[in-house]
Each structure stands twice: as structure tokens, then as C-alpha cells.
N, C-alpha and C positions, 0 to 999 in steps of 0.2 A: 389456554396459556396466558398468563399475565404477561401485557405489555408496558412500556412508558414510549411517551413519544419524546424525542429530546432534539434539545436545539443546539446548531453547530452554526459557527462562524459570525455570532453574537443574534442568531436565529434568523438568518440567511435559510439555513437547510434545517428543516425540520423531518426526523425520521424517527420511524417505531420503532423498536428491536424489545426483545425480550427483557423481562424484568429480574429474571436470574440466567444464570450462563454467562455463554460469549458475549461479550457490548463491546458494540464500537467505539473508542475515544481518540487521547492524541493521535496514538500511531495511525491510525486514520485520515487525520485531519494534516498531519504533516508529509504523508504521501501522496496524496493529493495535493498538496502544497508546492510539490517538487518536481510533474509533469510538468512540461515546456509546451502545453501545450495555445494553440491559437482559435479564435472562433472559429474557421472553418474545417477546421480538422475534425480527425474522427480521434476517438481512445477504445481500449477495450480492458478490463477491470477480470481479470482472471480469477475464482475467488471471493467474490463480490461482497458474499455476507447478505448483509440487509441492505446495499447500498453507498454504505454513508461516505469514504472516500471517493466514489464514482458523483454522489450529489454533490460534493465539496467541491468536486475539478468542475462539472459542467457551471457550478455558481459563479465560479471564477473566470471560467476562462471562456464559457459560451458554446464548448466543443458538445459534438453528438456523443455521447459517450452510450455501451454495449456493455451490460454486464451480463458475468457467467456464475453460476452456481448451481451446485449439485444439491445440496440441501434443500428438500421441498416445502419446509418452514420459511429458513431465511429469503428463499427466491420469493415465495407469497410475500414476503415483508415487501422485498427492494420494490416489486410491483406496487405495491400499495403506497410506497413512497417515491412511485414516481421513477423510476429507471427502467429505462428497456432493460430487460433482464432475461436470461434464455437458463430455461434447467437442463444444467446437464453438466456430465462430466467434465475436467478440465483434457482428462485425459482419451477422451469419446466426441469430441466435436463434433455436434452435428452439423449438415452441407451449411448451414445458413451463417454458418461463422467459419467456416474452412474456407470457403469461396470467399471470404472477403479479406485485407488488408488493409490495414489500420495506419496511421501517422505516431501512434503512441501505446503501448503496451505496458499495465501495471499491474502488481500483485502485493501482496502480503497475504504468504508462503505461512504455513505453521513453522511456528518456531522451535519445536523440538522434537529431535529424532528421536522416537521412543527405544530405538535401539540402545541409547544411552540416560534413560530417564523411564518415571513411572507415569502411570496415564491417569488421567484426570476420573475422577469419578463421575464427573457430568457431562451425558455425552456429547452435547453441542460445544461447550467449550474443549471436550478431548477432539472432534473432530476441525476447527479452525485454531488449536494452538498444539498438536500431536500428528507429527508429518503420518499420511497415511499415504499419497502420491508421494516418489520421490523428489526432493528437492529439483534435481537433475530436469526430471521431465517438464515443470513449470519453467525451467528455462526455457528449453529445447522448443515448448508449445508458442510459447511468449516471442522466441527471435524466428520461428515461422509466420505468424502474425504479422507479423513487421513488414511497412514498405522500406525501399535503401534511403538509409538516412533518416529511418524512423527512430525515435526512444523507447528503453526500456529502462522500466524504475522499478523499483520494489525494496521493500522495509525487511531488514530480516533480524534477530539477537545476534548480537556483536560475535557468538559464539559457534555461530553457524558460517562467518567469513571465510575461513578457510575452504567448506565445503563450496561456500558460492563461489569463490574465484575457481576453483577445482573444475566449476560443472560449466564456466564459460568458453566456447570456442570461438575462431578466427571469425566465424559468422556476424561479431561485436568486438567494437573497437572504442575507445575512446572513454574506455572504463574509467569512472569516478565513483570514487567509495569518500562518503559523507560521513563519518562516527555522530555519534547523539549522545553525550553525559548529562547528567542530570545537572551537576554542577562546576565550577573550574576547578579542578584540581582532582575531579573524581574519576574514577573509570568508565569508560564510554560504556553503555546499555544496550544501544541500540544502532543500527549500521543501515545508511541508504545508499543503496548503491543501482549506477545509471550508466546503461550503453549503448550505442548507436549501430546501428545497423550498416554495415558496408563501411564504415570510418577504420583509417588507418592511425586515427591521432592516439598521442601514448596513454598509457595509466596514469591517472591524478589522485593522492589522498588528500582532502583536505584536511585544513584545521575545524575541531570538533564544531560541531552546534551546542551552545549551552542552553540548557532547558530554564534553567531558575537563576535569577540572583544570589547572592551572600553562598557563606561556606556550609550553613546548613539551615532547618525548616525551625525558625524561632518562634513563628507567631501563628493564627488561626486567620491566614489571607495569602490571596491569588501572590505567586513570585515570581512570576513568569519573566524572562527578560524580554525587555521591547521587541527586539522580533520577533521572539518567537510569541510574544501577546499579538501583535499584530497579524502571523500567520492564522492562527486559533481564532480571534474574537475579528480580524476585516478580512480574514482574507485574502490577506498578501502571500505572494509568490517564495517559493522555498529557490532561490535560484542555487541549483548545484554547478553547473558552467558555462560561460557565456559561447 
């Protein structure tokens, strides 16, 4: 299979993935951007793919980071690129990630229910963007993992929001939903949303994240706004709440 190796956070994280299908890009780099995590901590990356948000948190932030995937392709990747990586179901844990507990827990969840949409005709991308676990259970797996007062973060389509607040229970608190539009004025795309384990503190939505400058794409060059350039190309921390 054709690969590329491609470079993240202005080539900080260098990772292979596939040259057609599923690639990792922003939403990667900005979920990773948005664990709170610290050097001595632990993360565990549900989902993992090939790595590249799991590489992006440990370049940042120094933490041991665990990833999981069931794909016997992408797991070969994330190894290759450098992540502890375990093959195996999300929904199957094996002992050596049930016995443990984590300071931080992240995913990006496929984004659509095929229940209400058509599936991809290529099956690496129908298998990380065509829910085939329920949404529900990447929850449920994800605030097991967790120590008290641990995070949980995950990227999901603004369209799936409803379903996620549906699928969280008392076990997380402190819930903040982050929107992501492309530009100001436009409808939010994409939703990060972040909860705490054992926290009583209330629900927060913030105001969106703007992806681009100006009102629309005029020209053949990067339009990133400052932070979010500086998330993507150094590095910097997506803080969702202090």
C-alpha cells in the first residue's frame, strides 16, 4: 500500500499514513491541542488511527501517551511512528489497558451514523468516519478509563451534538462544548467537547473557534487565524477551560 510520511506542528511530528483513504489532518492536530494535559501524566487516544493526534499531544505536552486501535494497518502505522499502540478493540480491552487508569482520555469518534447516511466506498475511510461502535460506548469506555478528575476530550460533527450530550452521564461533569466554524459568520462544522471525571462544575458553551480569516477563500494561501496558526504549525495549547 502507498504511503506519504507527513509533517505536523511545522514538522515537530512526522507520521506515515496512507496515500489514499482515511489521513489524519486538522481535526487531529486540534484535538490534541485541547488535552490539558502535563509532562508527568499519562493520556490514552481511543481510536488512534495512525497516531498523529496521540504524536501531537506527547510533542506538546511531554505526557506517556497509549494508543488503541483495532485496525491492523493503521496500528502497524502508529507503531512505526513511534506510539505505544495496542491492537485491539475499543469495545474488547484487553487486561493491559483495563487495569490501568489514565489522567486524560481522547478520541475522535466517526462522525456519522450510518443509520442516517450512505457509507463510503473505501473501507478504511467508511471504518474511522461511519460509526460502526456506538457512539454511546466510546463514551461509557473513555469515563471508565479515567482517574477522579481526570479529562475527557473528543472531536465529533457539530451534528452528532445532540447524540453526545444524550450519551453523557453523572459519571462527568464540568462539560464544555467548544463549536469550530470555518469562518465568522458561518455555521459551526465541527464540536469539541470536554468533561471531568467526578466534577460537579456546570455546563459551559463557549464562543466558536474561528478557523480562517476574511468572510470567504479569495486567494491560493494559508488563512489560518493566529491561533489557530499557532495551534497547527508550534504547537500551542487549544485551552478549552481554565
Amino acid at each position: 500500500m502507498n504511503e506519504t510520511c507527513d509533517d505536523f506542528l511545522g514538522g515537530k511530528v512526522k507520521a506515515y499514513q496512507p496515500a489514499q483513504g482515511y489521513r489524519a489532518g486538522v481535526d487531529a492536530v486540534l484535538l490534541a491541542a485541547s488535552v490539558p494535559a502535563k509532562p508527568a501524566e499519562t493520556a490514552l487516544e481511543l481510536g488512534c488511527g495512525v497516531g498523529v493526534a496521540s504524536l501531537c499531544l506527547a510533542a506538546r505536552t511531554g505526557a506517556a501517551v497509549t494508543g488503541v486501535e483495532r485496525d491492523s494497518r493503521a496500528a502497524e502505522l502508529a507503531g512505526r511512528n513511534g506510539l505505544d499502540v495496542v491492537h485491539a478493540d475499543l469495545a474488547a480491552l484487553p487486561s493491559e489497558v483495563r487495569e490501568r487508569s489514565f489522567h486524560h482520555v481522547f478520541c475522535n469518534p466517526p462522525y456519522f451514523d450510518r443509520g442516517r447516511g450512505n457509507k463510503s466506498d473505501d473501507a478504511a475511510r467508511e471504518a474511522a468516519r461511519g460509526e460502526q461502535t456506538p457512539l454511546s460506548v466510546w463514551l461509557d469506555v473513555a469515563t471508565k478509563r479515567l482517574r477522579p478528575n481526570g479529562t475527557f476530550t473528543f472531536i465529533q460533527d457539530i451534528s452528532r451534538l445532540q447524540d453526545v450530550l444524550g450519551s453523557l452521564d453523572d459519571r462527568l461533569g464540568r462539560v464544555t462544548v467548544l463549536p469550530i466554524a470555518s469562518r465568522v459568520g458561518q455555521p459551526a462544522r465541527l464540536v469539541i467537547v470536554q468533561a471531568k471525571k467526578a466534577s460537579r462544575a456546570p455546563f459551559s458553551l463557549l464562543a466558536p473557534l474561528i478557523l480562517h480569516k476574511g468572510e470567504r477563500h479569495e486567494a491560493d494561501e494559508e488563512t489560518y487565524t493566529a491561533e489557530v496558526s499557532g495551534i497547527l504549525r508550534h504547537g500551542a495549547q487549544l485551552f478549552i477551560r481554565n
